[in-house]
C-alpha positions as CSV (number, residue, x, y, z in Angstrom):
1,X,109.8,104.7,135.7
2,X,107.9,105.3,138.6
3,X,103.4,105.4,139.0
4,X,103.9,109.0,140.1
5,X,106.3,110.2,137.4
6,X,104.0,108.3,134.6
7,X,101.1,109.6,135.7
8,X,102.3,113.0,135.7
9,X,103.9,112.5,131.7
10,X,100.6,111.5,131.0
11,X,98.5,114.3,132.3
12,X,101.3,116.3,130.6
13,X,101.4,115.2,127.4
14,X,97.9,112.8,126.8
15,X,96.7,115.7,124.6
16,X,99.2,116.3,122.3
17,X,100.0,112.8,121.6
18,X,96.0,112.3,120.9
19,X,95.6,115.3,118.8
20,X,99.2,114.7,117.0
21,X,97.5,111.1,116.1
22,X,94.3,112.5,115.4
23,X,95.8,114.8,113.0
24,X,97.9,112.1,111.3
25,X,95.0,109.5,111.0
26,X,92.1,111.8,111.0
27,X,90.1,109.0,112.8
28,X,89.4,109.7,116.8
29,X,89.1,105.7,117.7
30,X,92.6,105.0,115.9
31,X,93.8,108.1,117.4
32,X,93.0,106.9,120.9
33,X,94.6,103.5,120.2
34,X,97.6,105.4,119.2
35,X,97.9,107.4,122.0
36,X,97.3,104.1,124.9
37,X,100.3,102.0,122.4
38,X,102.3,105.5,122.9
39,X,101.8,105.5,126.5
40,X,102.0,102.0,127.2
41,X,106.0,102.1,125.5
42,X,106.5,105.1,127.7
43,X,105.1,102.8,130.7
44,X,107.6,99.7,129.7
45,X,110.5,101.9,128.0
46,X,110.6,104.7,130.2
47,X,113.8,104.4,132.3
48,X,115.2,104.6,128.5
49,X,114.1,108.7,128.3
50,X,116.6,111.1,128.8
51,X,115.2,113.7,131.3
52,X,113.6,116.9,129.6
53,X,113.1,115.0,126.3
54,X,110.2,113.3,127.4
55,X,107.3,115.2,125.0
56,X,110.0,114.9,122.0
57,X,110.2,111.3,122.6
58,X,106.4,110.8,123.2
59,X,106.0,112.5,120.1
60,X,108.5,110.7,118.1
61,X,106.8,107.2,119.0
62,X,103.4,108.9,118.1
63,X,104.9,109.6,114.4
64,X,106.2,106.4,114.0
65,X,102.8,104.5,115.6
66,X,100.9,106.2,113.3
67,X,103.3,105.7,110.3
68,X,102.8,102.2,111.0
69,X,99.5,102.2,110.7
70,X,99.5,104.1,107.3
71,X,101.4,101.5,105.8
72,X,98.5,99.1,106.5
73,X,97.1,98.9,102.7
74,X,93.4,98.8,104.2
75,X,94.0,101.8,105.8
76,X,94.9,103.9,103.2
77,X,92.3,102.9,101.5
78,X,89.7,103.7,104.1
79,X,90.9,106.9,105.6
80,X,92.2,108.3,102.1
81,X,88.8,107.9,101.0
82,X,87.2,109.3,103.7
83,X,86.0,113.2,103.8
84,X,88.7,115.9,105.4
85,X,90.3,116.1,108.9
86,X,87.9,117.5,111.5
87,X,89.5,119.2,114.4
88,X,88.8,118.2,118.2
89,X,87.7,121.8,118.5
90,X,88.1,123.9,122.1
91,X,85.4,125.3,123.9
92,X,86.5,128.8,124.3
93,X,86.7,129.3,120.1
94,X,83.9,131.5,118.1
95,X,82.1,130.3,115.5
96,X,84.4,132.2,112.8
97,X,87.4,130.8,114.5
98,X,86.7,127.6,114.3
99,X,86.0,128.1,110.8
100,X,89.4,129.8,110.0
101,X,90.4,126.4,112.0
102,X,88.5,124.0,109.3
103,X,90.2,126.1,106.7
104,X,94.1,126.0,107.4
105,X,93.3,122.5,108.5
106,X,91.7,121.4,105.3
107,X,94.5,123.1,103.5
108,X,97.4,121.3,106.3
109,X,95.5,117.8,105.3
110,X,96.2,118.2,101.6
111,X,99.9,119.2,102.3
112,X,102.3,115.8,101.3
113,X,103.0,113.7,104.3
114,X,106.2,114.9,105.1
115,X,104.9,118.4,104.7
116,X,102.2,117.5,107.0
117,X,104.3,116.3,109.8
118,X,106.4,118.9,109.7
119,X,104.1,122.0,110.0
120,X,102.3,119.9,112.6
121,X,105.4,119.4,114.6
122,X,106.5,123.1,114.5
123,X,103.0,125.1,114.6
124,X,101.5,122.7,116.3
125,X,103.5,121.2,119.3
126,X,105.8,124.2,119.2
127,X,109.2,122.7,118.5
128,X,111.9,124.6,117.2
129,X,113.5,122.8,114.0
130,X,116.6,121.4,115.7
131,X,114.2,119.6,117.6
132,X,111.8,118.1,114.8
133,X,115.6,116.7,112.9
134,X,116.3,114.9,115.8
135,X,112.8,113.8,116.2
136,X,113.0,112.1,112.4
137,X,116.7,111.4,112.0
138,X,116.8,114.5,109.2
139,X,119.4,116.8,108.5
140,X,118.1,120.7,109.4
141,X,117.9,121.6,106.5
142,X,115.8,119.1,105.4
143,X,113.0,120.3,107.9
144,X,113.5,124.1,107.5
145,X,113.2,123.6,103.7
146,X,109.6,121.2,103.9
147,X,108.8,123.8,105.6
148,X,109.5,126.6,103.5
149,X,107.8,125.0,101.0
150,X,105.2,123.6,103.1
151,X,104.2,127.8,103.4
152,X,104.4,128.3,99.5
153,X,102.0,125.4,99.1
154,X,99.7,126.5,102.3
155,X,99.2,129.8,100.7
156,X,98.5,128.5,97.5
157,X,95.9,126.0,99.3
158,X,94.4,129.0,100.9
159,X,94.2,131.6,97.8
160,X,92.1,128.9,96.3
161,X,89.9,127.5,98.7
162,X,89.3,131.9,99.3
163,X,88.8,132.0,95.8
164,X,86.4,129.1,95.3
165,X,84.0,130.1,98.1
């Protein structure tokens, strides 16, 4: 892989790998970490990429970099501990936007793992479900049923975070 074409994947895709970490670890500094590892594969395993999957494979080495880390006892400790997933917000939100933000968020971060990822991949980043399968090595139904229920279990999250305020 070329300087150019690198630099160009990177100014591409350098915020979605760092927010897709972000979101996984809920920790900016590990996130950051994640996202150089993820780039610095893409740097030495590039050549590897088949053109036009280069954001599904970025993403798929971002999901397994941060899995890794997860299974680190010490971290789950720490970040399970720690007090819900802030969002890296944007500058053109209002206040009560970035409040409805907080809330699906808070509600995304209690989802299982798998539930997690999977909404994350699809609302998120915008892939289509073939996509996320290939991304995981799952069968499509798999993904299209997480995230079926990953809904019912959102809207349950929401009715009672609405209902406790």
């Amino acid at each position: 892989m070329g300087a150019a074409q690198f630099e160009t994947l990177y100014e591409q895709y350098a915020d979605d790998v760092l927010r897709m970490a972000y979101f996984y670890l809920a920790d900016r500094h590990k996130a950051e970490d994640v996202c150089q590892d993820v780039f610095v594969k893409l740097y030495t395993h590039g050549h590897t990429i088949e053109p036009g999957r280069e954001k599904a494979w970025l993403l798929r080495v971002t999901v397994n970099c941060c899995r890794d880390l997860w299974r680190g006892a010490w971290l789950k400790r720490v970040v399970l501990g720690a007090p819900t997933l802030e969002l890296i917000p944007s500058q053109d939100e209002t206040i009560e936007q970035k409040e409805e933000k907080a809330e699906l968020m808070r509600a995304v971060n209690k989802l299982p793992a798998a539930f997690r990822e999977t909404v994350l991949l699809h609302y998120y980043q915008g892939l289509g479900i073939s996509e996320i399968a290939q991304m995981l090595n799952l069968p499509e139904g798999t993904i299209s049923s997480r995230l079926s229920r990953a809904r019912k279990k959102l809207s349950v999250l929401l009715k009672e975070e609405e209902q406790g305020e």
